[in-house]
C-alpha positions, 0 to 999 in steps of 0.5 A: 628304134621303132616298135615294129623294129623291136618286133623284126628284131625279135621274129628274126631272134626267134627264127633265126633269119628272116625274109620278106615272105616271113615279115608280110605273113606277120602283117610287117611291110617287106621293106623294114628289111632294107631299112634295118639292113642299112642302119646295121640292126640286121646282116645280110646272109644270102639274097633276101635273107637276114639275121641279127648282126651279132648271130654266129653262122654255124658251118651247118647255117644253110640246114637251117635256112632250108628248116625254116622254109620247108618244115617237113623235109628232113635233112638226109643223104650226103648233107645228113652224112657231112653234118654227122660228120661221117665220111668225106662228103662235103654237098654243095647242095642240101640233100633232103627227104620229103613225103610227097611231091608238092612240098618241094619249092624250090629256092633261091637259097639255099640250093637244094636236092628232093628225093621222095621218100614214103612209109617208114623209109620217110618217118623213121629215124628222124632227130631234131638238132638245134641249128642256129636258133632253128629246129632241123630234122635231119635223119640219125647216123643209122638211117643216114647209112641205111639211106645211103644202100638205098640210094646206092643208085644216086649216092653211089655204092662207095659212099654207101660202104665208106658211110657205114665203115666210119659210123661203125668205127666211130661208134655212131650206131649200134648193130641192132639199131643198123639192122632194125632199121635196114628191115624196116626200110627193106634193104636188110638183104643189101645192108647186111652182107656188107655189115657182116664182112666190116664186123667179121 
């Protein structure tokens, strides 16, 4: 195995995956991809993108493929809700939150859906989960309901109402937590008459 091997085999270890965009911004032609592919140092995972042979792709694979292409959007809505595992939402797209318009690219894969989101509806609320050898913002349970009342008009109220009563039920947020980021947000007035009926 040749040095440049052993340097696409250690970027890809410390990405996760790889395309070609990712070798040529390390000064490594695209075409060690295909090389590597057909003697099995690298599989094939979507069009363009590869991982190591002996990766294990987590049911969550695609958040990170997005992370590593889009360092600032955040995971949120439906995508956030099915990796929180709250509620029945199973997006075939990944639902993400960037600051601006601009930093939205779109990609071969995987399939995505911006929203725009500004002040503290963007920055609060943010965790970061290790997903397959990658770091994913994604919003935290709290922020993902509160998200879902502000989006009602995207996402729809009944997965807004069904979002809330599981993350409660399951004891994934507290009150305190909920509410302070409903203020934050400037939904408090949408969220907490819906919460105060769940909890009476």
């Amino acid at each position: 195995m040749s040095s440049t091997e052993q340097q696409v085999l250690s970027l890809t270890d410390k990405l996760g995956s790889l395309c070609a965009a990712d070798l040529i911004e390390h000064g490594i032609g695209r075409e060690y991809l295909s090389r590597m592919y057909h003697k099995g140092l690298l599989q094939r995972i979507a069009r363009g993108r590869y991982v190591l042979p002996d990766a294990e792709i987590s049911a969550h694979h695609a958040l990170a493929l997005f992370a590593n292409q889009v360092p600032g959007g955040v995971i949120t809505l439906l995508s956030a809700l099915a990796f929180h595992e709250i509620g029945t939402q199973n997006p075939h797209e990944v639902w993400v939150a960037v600051k601006a318009r601009g930093y939205d690219p779109e990609l071969a894969y995987p399939k995505v859906r911006y929203h725009y989101y500004s002040g503290p509806a963007y920055e609060k609320g943010i965790e970061t989960h290790r997903i397959d050898g990658v770091e994913v913002k994604i919003y935290s349970p709290a922020k993902t309901v509160v998200d879902c009342f502000r989006m009602r008009n995207k996402v729809g109220l009944d997965v807004a109402l069904e979002a809330l009563k599981e993350g409660w039920r399951d004891r994934r947020f507290t009150a305190d937590e909920l509410m302070l980021l409903a203020k934050e947000c400037r939904i408090a007035t949408v969220v907490q008459p819906h919460f105060e009926m769940l909890v009476a």
